[in-house]
Backbone bond lengths (Angstrom), bond angles and torsions (degrees), N, CA, C in turn:
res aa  C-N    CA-C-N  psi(-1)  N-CA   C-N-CA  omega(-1)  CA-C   N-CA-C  phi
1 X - - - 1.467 - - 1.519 108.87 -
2 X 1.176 123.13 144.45 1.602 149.20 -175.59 1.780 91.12 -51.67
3 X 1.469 92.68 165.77 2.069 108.38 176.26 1.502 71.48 -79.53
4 X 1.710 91.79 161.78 1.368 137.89 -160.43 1.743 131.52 33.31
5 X 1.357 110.19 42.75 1.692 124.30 -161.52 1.465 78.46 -104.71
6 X 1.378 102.33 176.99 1.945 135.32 164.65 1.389 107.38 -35.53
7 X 1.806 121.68 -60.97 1.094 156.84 -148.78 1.716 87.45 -68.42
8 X 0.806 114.41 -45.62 1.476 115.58 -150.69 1.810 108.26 -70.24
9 X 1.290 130.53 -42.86 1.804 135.13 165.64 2.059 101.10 -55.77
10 X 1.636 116.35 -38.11 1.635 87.55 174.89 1.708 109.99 -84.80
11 X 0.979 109.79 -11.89 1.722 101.79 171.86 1.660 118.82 -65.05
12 X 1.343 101.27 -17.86 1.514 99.36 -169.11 1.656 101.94 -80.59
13 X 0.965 104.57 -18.01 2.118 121.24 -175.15 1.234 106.00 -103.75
14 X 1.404 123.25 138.19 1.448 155.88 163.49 1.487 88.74 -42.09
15 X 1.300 112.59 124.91 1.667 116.49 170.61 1.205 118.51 -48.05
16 X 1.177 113.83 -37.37 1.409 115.05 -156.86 1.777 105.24 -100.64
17 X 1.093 117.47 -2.10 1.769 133.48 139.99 1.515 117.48 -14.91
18 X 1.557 119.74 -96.74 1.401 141.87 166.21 1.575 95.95 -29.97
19 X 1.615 124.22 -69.35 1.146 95.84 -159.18 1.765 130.64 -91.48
20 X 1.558 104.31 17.15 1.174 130.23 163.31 1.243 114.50 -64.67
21 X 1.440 125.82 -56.45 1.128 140.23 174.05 1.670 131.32 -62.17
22 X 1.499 101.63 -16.08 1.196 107.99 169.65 1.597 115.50 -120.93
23 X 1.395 106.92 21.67 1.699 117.18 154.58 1.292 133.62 -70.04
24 X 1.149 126.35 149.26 1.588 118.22 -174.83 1.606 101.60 -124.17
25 X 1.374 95.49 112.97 1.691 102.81 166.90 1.574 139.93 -110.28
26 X 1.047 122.53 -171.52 1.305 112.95 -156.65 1.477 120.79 37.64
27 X 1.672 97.93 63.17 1.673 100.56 140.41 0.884 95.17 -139.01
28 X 2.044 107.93 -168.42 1.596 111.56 -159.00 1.639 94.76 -88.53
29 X 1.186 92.73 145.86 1.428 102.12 153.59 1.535 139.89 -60.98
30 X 1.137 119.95 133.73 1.516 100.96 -164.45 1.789 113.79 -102.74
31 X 1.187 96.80 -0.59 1.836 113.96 160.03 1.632 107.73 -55.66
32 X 1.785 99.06 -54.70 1.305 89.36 -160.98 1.814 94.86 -133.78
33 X 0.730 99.45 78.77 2.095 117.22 -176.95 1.590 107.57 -53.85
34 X 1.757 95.49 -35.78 1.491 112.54 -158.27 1.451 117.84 -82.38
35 X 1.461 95.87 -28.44 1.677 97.88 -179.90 1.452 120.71 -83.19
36 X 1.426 123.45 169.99 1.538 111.40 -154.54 2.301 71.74 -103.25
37 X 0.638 103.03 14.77 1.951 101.63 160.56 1.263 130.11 -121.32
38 X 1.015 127.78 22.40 1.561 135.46 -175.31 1.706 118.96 -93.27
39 X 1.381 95.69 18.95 1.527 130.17 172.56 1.813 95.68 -64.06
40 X 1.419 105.41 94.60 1.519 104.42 174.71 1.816 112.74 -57.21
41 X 0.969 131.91 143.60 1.452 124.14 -168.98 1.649 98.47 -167.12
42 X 1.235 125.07 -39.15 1.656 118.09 -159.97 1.614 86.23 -94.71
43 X 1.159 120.00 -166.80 1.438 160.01 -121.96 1.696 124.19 151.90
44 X 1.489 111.22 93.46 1.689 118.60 166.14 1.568 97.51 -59.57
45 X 1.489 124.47 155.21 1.008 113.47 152.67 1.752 108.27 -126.76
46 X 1.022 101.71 22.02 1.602 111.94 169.48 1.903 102.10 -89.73
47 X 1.276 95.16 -54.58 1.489 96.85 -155.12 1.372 102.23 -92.29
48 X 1.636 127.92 -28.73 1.301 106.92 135.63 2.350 90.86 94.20
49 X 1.067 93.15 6.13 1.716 101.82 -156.07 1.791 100.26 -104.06
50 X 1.510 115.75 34.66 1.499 111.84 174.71 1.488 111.60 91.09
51 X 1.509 91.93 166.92 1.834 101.89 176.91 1.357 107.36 -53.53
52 X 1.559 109.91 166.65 1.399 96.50 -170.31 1.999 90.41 -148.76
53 X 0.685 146.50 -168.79 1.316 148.13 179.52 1.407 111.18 -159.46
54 X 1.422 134.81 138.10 1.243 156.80 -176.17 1.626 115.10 -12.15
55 X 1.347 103.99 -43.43 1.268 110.12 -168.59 1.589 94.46 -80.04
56 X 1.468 133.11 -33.44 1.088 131.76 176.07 1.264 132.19 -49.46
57 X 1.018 104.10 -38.33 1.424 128.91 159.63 1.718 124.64 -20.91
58 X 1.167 117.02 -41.45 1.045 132.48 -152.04 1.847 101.59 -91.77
59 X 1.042 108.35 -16.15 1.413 113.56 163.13 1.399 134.60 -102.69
60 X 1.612 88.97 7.11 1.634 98.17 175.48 1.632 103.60 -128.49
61 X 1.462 124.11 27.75 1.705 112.08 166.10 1.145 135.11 -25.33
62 X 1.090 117.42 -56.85 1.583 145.46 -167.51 2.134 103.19 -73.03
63 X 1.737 100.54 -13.67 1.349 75.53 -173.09 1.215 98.41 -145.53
64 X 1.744 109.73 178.99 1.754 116.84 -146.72 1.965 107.27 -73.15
65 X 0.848 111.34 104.38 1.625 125.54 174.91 1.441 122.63 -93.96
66 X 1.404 112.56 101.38 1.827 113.38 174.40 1.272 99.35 -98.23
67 X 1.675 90.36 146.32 1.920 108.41 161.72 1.460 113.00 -101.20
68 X 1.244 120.89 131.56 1.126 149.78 136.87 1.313 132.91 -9.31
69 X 1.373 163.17 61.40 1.319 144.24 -161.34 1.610 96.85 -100.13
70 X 1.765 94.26 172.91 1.637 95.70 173.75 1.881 89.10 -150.47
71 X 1.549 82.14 134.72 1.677 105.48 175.01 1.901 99.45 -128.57
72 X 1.405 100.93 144.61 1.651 116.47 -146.84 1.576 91.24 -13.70
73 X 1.710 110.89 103.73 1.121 120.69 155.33 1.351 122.88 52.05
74 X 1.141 134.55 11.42 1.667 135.17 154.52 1.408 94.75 -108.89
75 X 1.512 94.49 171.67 2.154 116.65 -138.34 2.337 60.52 -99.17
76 X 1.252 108.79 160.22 1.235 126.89 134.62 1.532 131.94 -158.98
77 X 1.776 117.22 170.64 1.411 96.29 173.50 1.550 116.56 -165.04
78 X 1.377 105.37 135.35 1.109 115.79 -150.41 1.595 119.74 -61.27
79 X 1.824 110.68 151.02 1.451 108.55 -153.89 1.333 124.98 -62.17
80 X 2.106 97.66 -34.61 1.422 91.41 -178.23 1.510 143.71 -83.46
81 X 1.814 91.56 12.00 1.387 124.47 171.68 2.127 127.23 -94.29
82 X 1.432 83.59 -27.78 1.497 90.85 143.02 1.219 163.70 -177.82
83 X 1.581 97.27 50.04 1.274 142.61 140.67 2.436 113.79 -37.70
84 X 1.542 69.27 -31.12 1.623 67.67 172.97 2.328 132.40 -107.88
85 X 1.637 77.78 11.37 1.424 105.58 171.55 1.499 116.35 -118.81
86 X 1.356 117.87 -28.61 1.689 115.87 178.72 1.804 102.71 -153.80
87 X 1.268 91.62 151.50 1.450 130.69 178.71 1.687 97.66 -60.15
88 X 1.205 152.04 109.97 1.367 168.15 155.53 1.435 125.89 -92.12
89 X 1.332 111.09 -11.78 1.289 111.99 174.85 1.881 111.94 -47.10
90 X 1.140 94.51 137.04 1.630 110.06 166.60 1.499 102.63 104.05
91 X 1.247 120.66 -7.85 1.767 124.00 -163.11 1.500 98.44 -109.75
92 X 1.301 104.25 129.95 1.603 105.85 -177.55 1.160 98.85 -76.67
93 X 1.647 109.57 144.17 1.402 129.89 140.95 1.501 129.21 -78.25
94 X 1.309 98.70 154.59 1.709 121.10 -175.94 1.610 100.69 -106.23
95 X 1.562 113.02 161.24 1.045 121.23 140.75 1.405 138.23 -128.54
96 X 1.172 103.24 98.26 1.921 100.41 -149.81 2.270 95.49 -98.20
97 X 0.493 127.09 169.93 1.326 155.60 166.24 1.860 98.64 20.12
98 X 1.655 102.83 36.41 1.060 117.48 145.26 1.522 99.81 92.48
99 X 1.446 111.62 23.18 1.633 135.56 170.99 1.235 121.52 -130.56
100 X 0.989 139.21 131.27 1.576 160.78 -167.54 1.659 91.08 -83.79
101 X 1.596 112.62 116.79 1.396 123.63 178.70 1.455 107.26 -135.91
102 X 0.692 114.19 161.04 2.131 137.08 141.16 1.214 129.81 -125.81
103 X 1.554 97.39 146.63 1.397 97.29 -172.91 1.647 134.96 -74.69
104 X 1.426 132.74 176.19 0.997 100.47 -172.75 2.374 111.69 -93.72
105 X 1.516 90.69 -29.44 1.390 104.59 -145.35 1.529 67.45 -138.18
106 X 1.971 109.41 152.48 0.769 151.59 145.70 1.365 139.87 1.35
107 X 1.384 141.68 68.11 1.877 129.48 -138.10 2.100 85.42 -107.66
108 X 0.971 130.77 64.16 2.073 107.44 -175.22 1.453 106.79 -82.16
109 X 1.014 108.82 152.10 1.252 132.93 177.04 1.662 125.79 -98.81
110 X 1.183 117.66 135.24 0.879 123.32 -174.17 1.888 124.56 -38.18
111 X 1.362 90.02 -62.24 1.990 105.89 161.21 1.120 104.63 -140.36
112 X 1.657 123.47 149.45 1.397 113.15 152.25 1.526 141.90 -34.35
113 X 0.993 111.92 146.08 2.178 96.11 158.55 1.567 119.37 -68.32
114 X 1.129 102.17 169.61 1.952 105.44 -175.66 1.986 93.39 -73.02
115 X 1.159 104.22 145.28 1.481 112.87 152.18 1.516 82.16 77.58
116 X 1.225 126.62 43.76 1.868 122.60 164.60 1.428 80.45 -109.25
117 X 1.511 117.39 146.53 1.031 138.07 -157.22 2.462 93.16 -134.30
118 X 1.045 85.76 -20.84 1.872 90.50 -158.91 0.933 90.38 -150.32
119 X 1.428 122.27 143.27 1.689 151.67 -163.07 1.567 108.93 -163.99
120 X 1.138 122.65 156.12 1.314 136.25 154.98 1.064 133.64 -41.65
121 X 1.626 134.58 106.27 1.478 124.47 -139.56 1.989 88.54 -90.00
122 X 1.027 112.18 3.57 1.542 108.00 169.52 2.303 118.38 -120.09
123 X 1.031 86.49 -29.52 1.508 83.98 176.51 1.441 119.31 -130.23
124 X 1.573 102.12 5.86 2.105 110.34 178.34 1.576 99.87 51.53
125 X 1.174 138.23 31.99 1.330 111.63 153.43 1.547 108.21 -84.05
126 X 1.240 117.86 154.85 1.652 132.35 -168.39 1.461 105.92 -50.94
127 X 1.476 109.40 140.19 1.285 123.96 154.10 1.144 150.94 -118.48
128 X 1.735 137.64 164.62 1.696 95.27 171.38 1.865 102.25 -90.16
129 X 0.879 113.29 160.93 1.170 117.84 -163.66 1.918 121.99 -45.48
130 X 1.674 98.85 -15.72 1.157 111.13 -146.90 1.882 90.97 -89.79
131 X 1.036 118.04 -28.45 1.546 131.03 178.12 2.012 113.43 -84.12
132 X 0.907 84.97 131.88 2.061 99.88 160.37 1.632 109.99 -80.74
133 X 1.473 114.32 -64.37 1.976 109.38 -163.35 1.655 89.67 -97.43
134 X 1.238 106.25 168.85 1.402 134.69 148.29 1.381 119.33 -84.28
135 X 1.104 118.52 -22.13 1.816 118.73 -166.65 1.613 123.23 -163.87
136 X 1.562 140.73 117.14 0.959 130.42 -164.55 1.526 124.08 -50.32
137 X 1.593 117.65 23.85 1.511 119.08 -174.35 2.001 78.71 -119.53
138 X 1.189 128.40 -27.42 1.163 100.46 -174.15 1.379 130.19 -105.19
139 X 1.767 106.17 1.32 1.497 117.06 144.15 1.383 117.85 -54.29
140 X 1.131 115.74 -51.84 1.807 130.62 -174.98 1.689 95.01 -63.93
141 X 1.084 129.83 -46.16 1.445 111.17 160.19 1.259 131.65 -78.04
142 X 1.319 119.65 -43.74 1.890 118.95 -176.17 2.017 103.36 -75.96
143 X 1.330 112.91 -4.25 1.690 109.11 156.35 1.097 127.05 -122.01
144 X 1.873 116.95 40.75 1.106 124.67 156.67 1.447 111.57 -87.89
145 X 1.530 117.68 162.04 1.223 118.03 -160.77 1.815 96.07 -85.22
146 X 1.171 140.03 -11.47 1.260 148.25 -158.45 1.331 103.50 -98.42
147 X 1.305 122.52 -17.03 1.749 136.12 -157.25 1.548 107.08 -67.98
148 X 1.080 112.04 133.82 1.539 101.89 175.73 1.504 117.78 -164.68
149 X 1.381 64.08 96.40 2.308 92.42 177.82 1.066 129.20 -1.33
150 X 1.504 148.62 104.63 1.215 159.84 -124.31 2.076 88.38 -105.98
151 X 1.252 86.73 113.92 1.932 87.68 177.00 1.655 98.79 -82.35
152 X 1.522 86.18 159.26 1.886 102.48 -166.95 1.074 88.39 -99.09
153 X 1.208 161.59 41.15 1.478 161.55 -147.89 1.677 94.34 -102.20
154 X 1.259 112.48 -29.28 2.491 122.65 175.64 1.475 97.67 -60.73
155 X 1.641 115.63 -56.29 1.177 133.18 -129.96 1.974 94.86 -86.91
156 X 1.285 103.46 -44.82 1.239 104.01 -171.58 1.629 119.86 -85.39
157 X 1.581 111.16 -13.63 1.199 141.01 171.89 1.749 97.51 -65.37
158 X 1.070 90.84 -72.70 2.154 103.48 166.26 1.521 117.53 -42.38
159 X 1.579 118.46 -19.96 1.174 106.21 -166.62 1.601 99.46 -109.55
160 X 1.106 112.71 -30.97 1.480 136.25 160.30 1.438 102.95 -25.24
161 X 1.326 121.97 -74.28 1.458 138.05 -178.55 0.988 124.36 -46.63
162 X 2.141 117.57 -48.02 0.941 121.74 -149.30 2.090 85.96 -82.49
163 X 1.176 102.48 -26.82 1.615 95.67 -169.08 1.534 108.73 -98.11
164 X 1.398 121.21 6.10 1.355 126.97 134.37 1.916 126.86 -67.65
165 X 0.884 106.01 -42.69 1.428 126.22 169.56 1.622 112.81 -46.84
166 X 1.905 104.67 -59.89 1.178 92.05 -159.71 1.633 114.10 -88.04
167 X 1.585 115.60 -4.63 0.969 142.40 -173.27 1.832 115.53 -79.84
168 X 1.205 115.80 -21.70 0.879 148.69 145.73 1.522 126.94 -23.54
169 X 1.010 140.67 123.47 2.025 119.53 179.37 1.646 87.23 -150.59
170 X 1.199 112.86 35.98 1.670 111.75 151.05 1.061 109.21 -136.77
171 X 1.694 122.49 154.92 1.862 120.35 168.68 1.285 100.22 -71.50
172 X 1.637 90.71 131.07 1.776 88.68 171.33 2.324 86.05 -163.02
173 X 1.295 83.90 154.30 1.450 105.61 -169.38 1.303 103.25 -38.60
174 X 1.326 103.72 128.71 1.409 108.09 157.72 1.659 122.52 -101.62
175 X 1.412 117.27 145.81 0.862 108.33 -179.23 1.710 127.13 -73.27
176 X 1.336 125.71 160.39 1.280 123.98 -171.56 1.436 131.96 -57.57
177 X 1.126 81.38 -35.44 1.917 109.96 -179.27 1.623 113.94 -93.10
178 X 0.925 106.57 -3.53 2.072 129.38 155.32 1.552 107.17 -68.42
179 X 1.937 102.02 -67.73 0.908 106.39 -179.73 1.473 144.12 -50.91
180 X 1.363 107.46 -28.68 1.562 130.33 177.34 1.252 121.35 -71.40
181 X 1.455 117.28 -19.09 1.933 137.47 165.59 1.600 88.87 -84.83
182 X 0.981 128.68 -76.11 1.976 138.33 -135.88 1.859 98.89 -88.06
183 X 0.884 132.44 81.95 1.407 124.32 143.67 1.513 128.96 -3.08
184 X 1.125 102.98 111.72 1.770 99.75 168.91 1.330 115.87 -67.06
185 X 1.443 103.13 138.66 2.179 99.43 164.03 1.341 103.22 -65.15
186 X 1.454 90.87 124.38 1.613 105.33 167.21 1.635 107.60 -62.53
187 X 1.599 108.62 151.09 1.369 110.39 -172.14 1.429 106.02 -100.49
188 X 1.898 109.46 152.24 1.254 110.18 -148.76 1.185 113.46 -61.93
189 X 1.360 133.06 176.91 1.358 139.17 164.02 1.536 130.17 -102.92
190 X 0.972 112.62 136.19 1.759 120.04 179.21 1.448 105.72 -15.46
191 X 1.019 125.52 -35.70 1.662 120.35 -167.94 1.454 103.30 -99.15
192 X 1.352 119.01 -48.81 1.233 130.90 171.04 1.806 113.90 -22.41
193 X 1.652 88.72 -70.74 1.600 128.18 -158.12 1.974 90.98 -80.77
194 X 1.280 129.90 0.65 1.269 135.32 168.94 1.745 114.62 -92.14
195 X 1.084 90.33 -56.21 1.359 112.06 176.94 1.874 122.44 -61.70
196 X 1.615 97.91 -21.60 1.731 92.10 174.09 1.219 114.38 -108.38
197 X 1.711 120.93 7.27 0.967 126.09 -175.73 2.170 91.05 -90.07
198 X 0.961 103.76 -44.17 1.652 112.50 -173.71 1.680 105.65 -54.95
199 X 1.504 104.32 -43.00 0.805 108.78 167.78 2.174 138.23 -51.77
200 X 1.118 114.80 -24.59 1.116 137.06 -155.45 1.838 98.03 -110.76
201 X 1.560 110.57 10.95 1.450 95.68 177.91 1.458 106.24 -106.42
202 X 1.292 98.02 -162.88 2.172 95.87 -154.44 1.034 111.85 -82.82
203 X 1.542 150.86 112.97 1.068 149.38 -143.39 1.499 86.13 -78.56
204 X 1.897 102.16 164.09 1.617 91.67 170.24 1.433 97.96 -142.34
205 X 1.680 110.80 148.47 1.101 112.21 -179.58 1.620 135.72 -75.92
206 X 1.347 132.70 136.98 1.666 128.00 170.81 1.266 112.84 -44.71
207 X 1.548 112.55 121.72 1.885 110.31 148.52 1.425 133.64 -26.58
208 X 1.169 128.49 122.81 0.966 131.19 154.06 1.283 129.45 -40.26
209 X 1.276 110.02 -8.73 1.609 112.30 -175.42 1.603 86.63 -103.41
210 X 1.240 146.63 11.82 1.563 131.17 -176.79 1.678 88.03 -101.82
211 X 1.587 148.15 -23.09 0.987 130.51 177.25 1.367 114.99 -82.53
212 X 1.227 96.61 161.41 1.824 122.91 -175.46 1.748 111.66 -133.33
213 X 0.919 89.28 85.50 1.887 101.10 161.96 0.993 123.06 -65.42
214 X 1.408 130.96 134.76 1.331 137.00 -177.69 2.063 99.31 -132.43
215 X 1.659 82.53 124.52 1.228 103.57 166.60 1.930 123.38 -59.27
């Protein structure tokens, strides 16, 4: 197909990119079920033919093999492993277990934190300022030519409220979508609601006969 077609955003990526990203690892292998290693974890990127596990290995020597890590449950993998197959610039790095990683796929968050300044120009989870993606699936989307920037139009609507809300010094409705960030005060408890009532009776004053003056 001609410059500027469909075709043209997977040419810019290593083939074997896309279908990295839509692999599922860490399960057993069904080559080798039996061994206490059949923990799928690597990735050919020649052959391009699924997770592959240790023992698999052995039929692909001759060609380029990444491992897999996992930090709470997203796929990741470390930089100086492939840093030397694709271009990563703009995607923040991690440092998990004393290795410099990225992720593979997508982590968003519900809302930012206060005082985040930089987010993910595809899924707004937080950044340090110095990065665009969180993860090599959301470079491959936020630098497709089709991509088109998710407006904060929720976020500022939400923030709108919350500083209507607190500004506020009467009860008055809150909105729903306030509510789903901000926690209600839990209502008091039997001991609680005992204790401020005890509280609220008439203080009483000491005798005069309990002081001692000294000349």
């Amino acid at each position: 197909m001609g410059a500027g077609g469909p075709d043209d955003d997977d040419n810019r990526w290593p083939p074997w990119l896309k279908p990295l990203l839509k692999e599922t690892f860490f399960v057993q292998c069904k080559q080798h079920a039996d061994s206490h290693k059949s923990e799928c974890n690597m990735y050919c990127l020649d052959c391009m033919n699924g997770a592959l596990c240790s023992l698999c290995l052995t039929h692909h020597k001759e060609h380029r093999a990444i491992q897999i890590r996992r930090s709470s449950y997203h796929d990741v993998i470390r930089v100086n492993e492939i840093q030397k197959v694709l271009d990563i610039t703009g995607v923040q790095t991690y440092i998990i277990n004393s290795a410099r990683v990225v992720f593979l796929n997508e982590r968003p968050q519900p809302r930012p934190g206060k005082g985040v300044t930089n987010t993910c120009e595809v899924c707004e989870r937080s950044l340090l300022d110095s990065y665009r993606f969180c993860s090599l699936g959301c470079k491959i989307a936020g630098t497709s030519k089709n991509f088109q920037k998710k407006k904060h139009t929720a976020t500022m609507a939400s923030d709108s409220e919350d500083s209507y809300c607190s500004s506020s010094s009467h009860g008055r409705h809150i909105n729903s979508k306030v509510q789903s960030f901000t926690p209600s005060t839990p209502p008091p408890t039997s001991v609680n609601y005992r204790t401020a009532k005890r509280r609220k009776g008439i203080p009483h004053r000491a005798p005069m006969g309990g002081l001692i003056i000294q000349y």
